[in-house]
C-alpha positions as CSV (number, residue, x, y, z in Angstrom):
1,X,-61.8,-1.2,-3.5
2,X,-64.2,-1.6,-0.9
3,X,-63.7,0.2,2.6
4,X,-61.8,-2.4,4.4
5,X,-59.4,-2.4,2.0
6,X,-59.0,1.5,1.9
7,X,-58.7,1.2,6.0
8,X,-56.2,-1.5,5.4
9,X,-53.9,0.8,2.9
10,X,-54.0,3.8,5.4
11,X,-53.0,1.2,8.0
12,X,-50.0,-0.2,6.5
13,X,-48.8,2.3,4.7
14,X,-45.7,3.7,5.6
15,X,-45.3,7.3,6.9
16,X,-44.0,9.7,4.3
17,X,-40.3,11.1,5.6
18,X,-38.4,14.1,5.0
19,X,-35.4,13.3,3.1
20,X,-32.6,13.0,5.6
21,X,-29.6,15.1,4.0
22,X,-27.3,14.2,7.5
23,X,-27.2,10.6,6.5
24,X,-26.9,11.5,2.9
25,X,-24.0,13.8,3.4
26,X,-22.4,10.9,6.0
27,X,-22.7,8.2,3.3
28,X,-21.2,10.7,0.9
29,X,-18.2,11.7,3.2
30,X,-17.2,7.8,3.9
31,X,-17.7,7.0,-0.1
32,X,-14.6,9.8,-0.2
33,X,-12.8,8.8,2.0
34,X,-12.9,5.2,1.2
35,X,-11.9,6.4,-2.5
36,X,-8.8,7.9,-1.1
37,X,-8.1,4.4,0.9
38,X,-8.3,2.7,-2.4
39,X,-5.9,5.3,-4.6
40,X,-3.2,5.4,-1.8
41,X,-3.1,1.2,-1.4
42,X,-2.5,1.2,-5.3
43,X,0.2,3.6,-4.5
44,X,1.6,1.8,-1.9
45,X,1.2,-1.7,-3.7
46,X,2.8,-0.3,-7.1
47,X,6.1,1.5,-4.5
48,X,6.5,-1.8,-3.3
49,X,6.6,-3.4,-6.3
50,X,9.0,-1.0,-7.5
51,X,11.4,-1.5,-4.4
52,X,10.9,-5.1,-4.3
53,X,12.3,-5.1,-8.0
54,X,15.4,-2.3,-7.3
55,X,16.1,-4.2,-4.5
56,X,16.2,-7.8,-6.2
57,X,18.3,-5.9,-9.4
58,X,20.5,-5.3,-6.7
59,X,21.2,-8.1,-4.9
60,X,21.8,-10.0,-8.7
61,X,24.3,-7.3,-9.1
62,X,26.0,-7.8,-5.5
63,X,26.1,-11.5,-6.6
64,X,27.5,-10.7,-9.7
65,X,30.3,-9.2,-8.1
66,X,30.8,-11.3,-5.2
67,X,31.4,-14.1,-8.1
68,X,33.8,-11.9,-10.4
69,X,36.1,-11.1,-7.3
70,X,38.7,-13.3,-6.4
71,X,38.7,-14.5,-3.1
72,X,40.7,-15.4,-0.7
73,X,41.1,-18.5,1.7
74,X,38.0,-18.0,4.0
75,X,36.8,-14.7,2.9
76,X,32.9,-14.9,1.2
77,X,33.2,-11.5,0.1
78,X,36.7,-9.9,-0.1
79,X,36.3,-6.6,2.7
80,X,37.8,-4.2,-0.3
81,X,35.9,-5.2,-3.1
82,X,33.3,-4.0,-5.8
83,X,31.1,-6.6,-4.0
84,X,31.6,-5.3,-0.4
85,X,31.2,-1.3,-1.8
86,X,27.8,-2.8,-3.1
87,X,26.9,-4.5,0.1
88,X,27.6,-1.0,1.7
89,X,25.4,1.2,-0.6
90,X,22.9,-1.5,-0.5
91,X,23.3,-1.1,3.8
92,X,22.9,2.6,3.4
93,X,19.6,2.6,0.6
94,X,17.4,0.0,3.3
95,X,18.8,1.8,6.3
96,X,17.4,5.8,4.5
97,X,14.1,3.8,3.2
98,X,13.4,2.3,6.6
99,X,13.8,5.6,8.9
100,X,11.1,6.2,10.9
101,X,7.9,8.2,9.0
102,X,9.2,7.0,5.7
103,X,5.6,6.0,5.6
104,X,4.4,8.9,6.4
105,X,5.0,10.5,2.9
């Protein structure tokens, strides 16, 4: 190399740096915590899931029962039946799953 060029490398060379353990540890902190975002929306996906299916299996049972009950003139589902005891417990389940900081588990 000839001195122009040897000018020319010092010129555009860029400036050695200190490693910057700040950013490093900041990177490292928000891979963690996006880690932890990922595991608890499996969780909440796979709850869901899990609801969503109880609470179908539930509803085929309460229509099970409406249909096995006979009814009267007028009435869908008779008020003292299996079907209306389901309808009840199936009341009370959404109403303790939907309290307020159910989410927060």
């Amino acid at each position: 190399m000839d001195e122009i060029d040897l000018k020319l490398k010092a010129l555009l060379a860029s400036p050695a740096r200190q490693e910057d353990g700040a950013f490093a540890e900041r990177v490292r902190l928000r891979v963690l915590a996006e880690q932890r975002l990922a595991d608890a929306e499996r969780k909440a996906w796979r709850r869901f899931a899990a609801e969503a299916a109880a609470s179908v299996a539930i509803l085929a049972a309460f229509v099970l029962l409406a249909r096995s009950a006979p009814g009267e003139a007028g009435e869908i589902v008779p008020l003292f039946s299996p079907a209306m005891l389901g309808l009840v417990l199936l009341a009370l389940w959404v109403a303790v799953a939907a309290r307020p900081g159910a989410a927060a588990r």
